[in-house]
Every structure is written in C-alpha cells, then in structure tokens.
DRENPADO-600377 format. One record per atom (N, C-alpha, C, O): residue number from 1; atom name; x, y, z. Coordinates in steps of 0.05 Angstrom, whole numbers. Atoms other than C-alpha are relative to their C-alpha. Example, Ala and Ser with C-alpha at 12.3 -4.5 7.8 and 13.67 -1.06 7.14 Angstrom:
{r 1, N, {18, -24, 0}}
{r 1, CA, {246, -90, 156}}
{r 1, C, {18, 24, 0}}
{r 1, O, {39, 24, 13}}
{r 2, N, {-16, -24, -1}}
{r 2, CA, {273, -21, 143}}
{r 2, C, {-15, 22, 14}}
{r 2, O, {-5, 44, 18}}
This chain:
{r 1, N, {16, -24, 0}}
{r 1, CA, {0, 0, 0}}
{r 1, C, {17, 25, 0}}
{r 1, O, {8, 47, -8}}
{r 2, N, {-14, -25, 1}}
{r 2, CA, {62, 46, 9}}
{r 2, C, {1, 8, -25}}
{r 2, O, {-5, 29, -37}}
{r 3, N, {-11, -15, 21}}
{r 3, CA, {88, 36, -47}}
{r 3, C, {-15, 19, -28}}
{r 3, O, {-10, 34, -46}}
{r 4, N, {33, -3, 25}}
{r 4, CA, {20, 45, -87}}
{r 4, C, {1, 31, 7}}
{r 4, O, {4, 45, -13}}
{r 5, N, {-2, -33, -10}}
{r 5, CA, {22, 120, -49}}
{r 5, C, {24, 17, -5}}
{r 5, O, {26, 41, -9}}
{r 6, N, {-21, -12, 16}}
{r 6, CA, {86, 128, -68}}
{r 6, C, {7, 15, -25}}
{r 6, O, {20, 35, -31}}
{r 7, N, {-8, -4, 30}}
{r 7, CA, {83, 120, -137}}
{r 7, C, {-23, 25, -9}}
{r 7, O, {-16, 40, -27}}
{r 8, N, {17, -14, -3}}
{r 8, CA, {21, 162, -131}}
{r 8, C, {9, 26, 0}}
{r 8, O, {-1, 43, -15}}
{r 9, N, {-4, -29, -13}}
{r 9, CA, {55, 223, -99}}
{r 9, C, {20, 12, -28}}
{r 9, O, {20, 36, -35}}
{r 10, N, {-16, -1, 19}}
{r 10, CA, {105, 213, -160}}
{r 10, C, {-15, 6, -20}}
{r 10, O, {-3, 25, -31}}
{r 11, N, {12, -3, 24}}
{r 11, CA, {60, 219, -216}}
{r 11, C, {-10, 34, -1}}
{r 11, O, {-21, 48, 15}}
{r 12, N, {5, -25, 9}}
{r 12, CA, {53, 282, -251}}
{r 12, C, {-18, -4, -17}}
{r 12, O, {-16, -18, -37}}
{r 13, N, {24, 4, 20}}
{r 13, CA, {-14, 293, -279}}
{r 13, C, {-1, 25, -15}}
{r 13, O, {-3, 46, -3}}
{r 14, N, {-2, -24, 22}}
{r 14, CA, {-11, 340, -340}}
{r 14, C, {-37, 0, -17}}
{r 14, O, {-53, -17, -23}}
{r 15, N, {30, -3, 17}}
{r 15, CA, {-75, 368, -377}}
{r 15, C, {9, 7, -17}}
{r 15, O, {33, 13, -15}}
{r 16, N, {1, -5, 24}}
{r 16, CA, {-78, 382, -439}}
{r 16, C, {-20, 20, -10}}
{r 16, O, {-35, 24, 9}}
{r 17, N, {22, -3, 6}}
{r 17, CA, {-125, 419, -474}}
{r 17, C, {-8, -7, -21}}
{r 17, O, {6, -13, -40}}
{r 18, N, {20, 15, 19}}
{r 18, CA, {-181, 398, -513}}
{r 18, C, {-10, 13, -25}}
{r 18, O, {-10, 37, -24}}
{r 19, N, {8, -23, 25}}
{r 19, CA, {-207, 423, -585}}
{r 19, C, {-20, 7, 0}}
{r 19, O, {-36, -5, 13}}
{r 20, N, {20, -11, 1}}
{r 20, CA, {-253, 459, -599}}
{r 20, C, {-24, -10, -12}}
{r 20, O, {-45, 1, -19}}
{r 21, N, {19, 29, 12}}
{r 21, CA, {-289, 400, -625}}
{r 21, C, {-15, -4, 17}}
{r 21, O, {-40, -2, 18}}
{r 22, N, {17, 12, -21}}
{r 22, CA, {-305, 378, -571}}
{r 22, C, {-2, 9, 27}}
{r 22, O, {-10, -5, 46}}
{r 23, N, {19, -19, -9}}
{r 23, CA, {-318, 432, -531}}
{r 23, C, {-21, 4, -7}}
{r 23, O, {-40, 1, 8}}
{r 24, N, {32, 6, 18}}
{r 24, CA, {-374, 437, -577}}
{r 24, C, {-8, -19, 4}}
{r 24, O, {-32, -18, 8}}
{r 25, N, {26, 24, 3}}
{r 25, CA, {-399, 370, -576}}
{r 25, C, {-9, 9, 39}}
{r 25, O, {-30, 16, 49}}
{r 26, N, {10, -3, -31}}
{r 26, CA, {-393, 378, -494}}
{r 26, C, {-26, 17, 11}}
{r 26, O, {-45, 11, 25}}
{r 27, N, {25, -19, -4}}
{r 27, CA, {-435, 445, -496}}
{r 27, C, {-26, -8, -18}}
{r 27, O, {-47, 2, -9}}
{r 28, N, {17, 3, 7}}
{r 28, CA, {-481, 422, -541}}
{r 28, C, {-14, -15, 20}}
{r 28, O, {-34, -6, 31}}
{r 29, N, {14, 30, -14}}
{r 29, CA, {-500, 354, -502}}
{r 29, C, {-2, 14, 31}}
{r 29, O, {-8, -4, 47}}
{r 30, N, {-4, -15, -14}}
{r 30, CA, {-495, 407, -445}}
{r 30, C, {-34, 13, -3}}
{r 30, O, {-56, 6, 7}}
{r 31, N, {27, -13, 21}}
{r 31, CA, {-549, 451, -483}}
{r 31, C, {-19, -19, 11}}
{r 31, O, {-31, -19, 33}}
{r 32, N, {23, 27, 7}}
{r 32, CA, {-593, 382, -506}}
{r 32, C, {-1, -4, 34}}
{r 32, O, {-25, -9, 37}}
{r 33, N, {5, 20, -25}}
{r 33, CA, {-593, 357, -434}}
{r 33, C, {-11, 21, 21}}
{r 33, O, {-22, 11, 41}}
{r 34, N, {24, -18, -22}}
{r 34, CA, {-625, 421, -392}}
{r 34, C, {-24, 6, -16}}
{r 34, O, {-45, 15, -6}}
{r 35, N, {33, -11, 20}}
{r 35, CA, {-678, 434, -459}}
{r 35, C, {-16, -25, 13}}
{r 35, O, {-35, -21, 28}}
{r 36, N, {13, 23, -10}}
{r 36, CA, {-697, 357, -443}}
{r 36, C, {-15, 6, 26}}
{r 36, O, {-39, 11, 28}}
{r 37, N, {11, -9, -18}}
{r 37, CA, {-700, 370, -377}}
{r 37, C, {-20, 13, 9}}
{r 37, O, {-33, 6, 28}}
{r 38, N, {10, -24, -4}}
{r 38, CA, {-738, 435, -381}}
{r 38, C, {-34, -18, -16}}
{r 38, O, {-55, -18, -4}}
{r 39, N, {16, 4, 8}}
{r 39, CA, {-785, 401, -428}}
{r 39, C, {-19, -29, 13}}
{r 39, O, {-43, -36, 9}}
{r 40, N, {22, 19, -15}}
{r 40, CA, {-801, 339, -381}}
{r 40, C, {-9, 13, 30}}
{r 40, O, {-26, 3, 45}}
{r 41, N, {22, -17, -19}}
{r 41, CA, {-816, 395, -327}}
{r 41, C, {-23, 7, -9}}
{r 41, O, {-42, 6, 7}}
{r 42, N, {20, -6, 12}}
{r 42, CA, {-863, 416, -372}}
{r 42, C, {-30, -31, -2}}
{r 42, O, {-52, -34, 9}}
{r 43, N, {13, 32, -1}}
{r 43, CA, {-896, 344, -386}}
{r 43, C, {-17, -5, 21}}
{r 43, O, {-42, -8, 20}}
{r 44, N, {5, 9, -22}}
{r 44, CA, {-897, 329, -317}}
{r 44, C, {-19, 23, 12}}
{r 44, O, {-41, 14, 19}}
{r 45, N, {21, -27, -2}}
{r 45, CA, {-935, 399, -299}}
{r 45, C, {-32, -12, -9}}
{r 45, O, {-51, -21, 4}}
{r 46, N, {27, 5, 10}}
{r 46, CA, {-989, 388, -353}}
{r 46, C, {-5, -26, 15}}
{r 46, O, {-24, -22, 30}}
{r 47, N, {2, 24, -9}}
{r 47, CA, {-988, 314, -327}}
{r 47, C, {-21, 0, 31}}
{r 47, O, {-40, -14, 37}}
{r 48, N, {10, -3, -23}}
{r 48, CA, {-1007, 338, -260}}
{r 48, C, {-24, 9, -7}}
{r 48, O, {-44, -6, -7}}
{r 49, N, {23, -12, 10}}
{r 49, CA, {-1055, 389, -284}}
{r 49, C, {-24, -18, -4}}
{r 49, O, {-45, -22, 9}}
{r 50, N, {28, 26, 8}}
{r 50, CA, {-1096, 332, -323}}
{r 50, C, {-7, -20, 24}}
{r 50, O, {-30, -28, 30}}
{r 51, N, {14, 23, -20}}
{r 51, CA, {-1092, 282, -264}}
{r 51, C, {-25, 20, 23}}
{r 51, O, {-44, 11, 35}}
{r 52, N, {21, -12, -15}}
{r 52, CA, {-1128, 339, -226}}
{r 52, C, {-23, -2, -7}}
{r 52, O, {-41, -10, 8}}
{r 53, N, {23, -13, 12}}
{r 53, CA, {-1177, 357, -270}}
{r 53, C, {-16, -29, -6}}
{r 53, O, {-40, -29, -11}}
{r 54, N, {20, 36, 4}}
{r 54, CA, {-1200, 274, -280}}
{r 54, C, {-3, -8, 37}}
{r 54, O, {-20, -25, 41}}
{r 55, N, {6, -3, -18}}
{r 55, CA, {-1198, 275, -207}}
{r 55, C, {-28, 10, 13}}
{r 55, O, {-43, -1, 29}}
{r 56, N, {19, -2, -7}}
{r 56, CA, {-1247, 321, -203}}
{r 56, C, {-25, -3, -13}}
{r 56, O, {-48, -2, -4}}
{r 57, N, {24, 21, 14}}
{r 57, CA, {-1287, 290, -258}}
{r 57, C, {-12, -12, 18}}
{r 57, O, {-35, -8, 25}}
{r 58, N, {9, 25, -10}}
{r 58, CA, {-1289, 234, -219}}
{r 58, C, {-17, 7, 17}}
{r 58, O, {-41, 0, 14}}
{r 59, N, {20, -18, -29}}
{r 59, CA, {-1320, 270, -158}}
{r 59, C, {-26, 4, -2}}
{r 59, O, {-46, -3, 11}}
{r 60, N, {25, -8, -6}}
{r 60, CA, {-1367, 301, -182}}
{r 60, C, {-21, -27, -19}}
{r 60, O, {-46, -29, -16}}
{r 61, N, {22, 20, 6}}
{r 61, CA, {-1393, 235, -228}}
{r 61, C, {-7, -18, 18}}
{r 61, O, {-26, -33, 14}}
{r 62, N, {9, 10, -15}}
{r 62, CA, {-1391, 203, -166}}
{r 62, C, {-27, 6, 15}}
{r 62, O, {-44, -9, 24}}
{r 63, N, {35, -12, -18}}
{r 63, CA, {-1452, 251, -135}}
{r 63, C, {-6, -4, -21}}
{r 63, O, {-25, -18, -17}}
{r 64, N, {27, 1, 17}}
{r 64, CA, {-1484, 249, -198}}
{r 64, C, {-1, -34, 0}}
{r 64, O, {-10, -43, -21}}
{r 65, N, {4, 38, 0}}
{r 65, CA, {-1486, 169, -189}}
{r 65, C, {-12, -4, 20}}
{r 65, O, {-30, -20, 20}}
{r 66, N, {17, 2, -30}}
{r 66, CA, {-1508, 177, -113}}
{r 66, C, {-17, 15, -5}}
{r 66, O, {-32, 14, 14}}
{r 67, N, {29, -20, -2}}
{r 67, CA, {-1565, 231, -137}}
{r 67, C, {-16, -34, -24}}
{r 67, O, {-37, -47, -23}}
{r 68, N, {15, 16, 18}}
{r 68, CA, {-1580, 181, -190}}
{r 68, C, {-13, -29, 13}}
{r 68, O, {-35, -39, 9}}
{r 69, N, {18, 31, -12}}
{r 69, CA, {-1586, 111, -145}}
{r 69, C, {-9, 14, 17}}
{r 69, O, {-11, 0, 37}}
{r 70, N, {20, -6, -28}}
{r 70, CA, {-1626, 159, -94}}
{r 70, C, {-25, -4, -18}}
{r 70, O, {-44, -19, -11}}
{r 71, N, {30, -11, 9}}
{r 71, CA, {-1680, 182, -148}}
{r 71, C, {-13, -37, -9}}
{r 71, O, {-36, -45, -10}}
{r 72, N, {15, 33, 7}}
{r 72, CA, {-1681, 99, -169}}
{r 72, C, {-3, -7, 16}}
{r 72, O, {-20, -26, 14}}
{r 73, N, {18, 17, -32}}
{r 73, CA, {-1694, 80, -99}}
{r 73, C, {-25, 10, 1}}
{r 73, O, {-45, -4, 3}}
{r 74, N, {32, -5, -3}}
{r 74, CA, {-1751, 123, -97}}
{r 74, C, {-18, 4, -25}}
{r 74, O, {-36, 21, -26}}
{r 75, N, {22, 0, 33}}
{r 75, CA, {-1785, 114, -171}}
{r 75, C, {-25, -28, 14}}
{r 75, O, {-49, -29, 9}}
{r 76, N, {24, 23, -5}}
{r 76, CA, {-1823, 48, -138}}
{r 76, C, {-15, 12, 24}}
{r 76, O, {-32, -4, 34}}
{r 77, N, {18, -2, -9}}
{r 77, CA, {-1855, 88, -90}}
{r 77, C, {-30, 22, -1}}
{r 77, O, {-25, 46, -5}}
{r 78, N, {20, -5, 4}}
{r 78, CA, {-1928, 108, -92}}
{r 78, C, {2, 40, -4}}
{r 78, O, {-6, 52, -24}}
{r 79, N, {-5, -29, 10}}
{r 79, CA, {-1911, 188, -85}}
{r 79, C, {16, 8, -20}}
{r 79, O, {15, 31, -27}}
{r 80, N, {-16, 3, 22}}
{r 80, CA, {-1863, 176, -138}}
{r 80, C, {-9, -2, -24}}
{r 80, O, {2, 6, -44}}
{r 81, N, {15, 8, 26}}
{r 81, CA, {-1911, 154, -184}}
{r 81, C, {-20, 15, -14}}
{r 81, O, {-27, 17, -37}}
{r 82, N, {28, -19, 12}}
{r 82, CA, {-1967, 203, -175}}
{r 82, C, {26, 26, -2}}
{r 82, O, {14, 47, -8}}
{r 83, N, {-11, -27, 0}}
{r 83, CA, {-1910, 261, -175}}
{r 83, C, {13, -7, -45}}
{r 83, O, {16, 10, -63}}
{r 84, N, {-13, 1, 32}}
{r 84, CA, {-1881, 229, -251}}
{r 84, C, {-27, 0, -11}}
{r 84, O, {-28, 11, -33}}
{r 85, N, {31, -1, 19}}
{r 85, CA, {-1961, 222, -274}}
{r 85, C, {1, 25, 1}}
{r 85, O, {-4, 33, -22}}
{r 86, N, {13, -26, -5}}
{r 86, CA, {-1969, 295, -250}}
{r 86, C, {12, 11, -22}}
{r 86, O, {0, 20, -42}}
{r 87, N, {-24, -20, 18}}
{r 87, CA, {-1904, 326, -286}}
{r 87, C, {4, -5, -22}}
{r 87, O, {10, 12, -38}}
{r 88, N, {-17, 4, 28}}
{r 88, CA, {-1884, 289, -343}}
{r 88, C, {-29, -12, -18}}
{r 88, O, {-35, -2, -39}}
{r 89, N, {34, -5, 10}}
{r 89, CA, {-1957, 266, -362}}
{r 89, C, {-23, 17, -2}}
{r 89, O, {-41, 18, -20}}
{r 90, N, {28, -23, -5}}
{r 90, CA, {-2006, 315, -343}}
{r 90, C, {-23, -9, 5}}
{r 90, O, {-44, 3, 1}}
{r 91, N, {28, 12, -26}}
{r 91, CA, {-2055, 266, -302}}
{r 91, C, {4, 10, 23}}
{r 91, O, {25, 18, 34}}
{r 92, N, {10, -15, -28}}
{r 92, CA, {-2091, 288, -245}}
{r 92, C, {-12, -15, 17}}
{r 92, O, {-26, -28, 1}}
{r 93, N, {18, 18, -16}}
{r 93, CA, {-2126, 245, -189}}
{r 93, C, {-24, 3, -11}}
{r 93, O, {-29, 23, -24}}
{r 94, N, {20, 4, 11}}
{r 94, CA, {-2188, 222, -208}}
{r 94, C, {-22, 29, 20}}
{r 94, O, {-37, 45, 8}}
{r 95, N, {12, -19, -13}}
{r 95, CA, {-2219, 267, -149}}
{r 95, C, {-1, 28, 0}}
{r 95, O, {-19, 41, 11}}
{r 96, N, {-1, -24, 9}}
{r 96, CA, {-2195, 328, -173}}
{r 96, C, {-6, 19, -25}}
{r 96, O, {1, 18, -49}}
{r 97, N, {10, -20, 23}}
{r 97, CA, {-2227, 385, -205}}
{r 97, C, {17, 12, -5}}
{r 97, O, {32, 16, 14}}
{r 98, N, {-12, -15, 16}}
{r 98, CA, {-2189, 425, -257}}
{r 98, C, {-14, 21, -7}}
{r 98, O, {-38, 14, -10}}
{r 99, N, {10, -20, 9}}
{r 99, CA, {-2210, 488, -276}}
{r 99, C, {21, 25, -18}}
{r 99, O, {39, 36, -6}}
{r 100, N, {-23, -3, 19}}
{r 100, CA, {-2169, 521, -336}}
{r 100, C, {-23, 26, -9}}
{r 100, O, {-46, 24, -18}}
{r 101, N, {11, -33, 8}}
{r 101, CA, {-2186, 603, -347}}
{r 101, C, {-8, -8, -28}}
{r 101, O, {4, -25, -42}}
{r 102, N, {-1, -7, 28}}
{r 102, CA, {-2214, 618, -411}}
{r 102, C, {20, 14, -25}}
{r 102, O, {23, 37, -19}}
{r 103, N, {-17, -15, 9}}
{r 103, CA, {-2165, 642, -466}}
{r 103, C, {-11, 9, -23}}
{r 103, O, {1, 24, -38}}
C-alpha cells in the first residue's frame, strides 16, 4: 500500500487541452440535456394538471351516481308515481277538479 502511495505522490498529472471539437460536442450535449430537462418539467406539470382535472371529474360523477341511485330508490314508491303522472304526463287524481281560465 506504500508503495501504491508512493508512486502516486510521484505521478505528474498534465492536462492538456481539448479542441474545440469537442468543446462543442460537450456544450451542445450540455445545451440538449437542460432543454430535455426543461421540457419533461413541462410534461410532468401538464401531467399533474390533467390528473387533477379527471380527479375532479371523478368526484363530481360520483354525486351524480349517488343523486341518481337515490331518485331509483324512490321511482317504486307510490308518491313517486303520482308526482311522474303529474309532471311528465299531465294526469290528475281522479278526485280532482281542474279548472283552466278561458283564453
């Protein structure tokens, strides 16, 4: 292990420099790799956005599914029946007088 530190302390590490080649390729792939970035912030944003907005789809088709099995629980019963004859037919109990102004 000395000598491994030795030879270590001995070594002269020289740089060089590099061309301008590839400085360029570096800054480009430099460049390319925060646009990426920038553009799967973006992604992930809208991403969120939409999971919200089907979120609250969901919500609210959930109450309209609980208004809906309320009004089918109560279609089989008897005030149910004379209230859909009244409104959506225009029958009246048999006991009741109508009286309709002249026009």
């Amino acid at each position: 292990m000395e000598r491994w530190l030795a030879k270590l302390r001995r070594t002269r590490f020289v740089y060089r420099r590099s061309n301008p080649f590839t400085k360029t390729v570096i800054a480009t792939a430099l460049v390319l790799s925060v646009v990426a970035l920038a553009a799967l912030g973006f992604a992930i944003h809208d991403a969120q956005n939409r999971t919200q907005q089907l979120k609250d789809e969901a919500a609210q088709l959930e109450q309209d599914n609980a208004q809906l099995e309320d009004n089918i629980d109560s279609l089989g019963s008897a005030d149910s029946v004379d209230q859909i004859a009244k409104d959506e037919l225009g029958l009246v109990d048999p006991d009741t007088i109508v009286v309709k102004p002249e026009s």
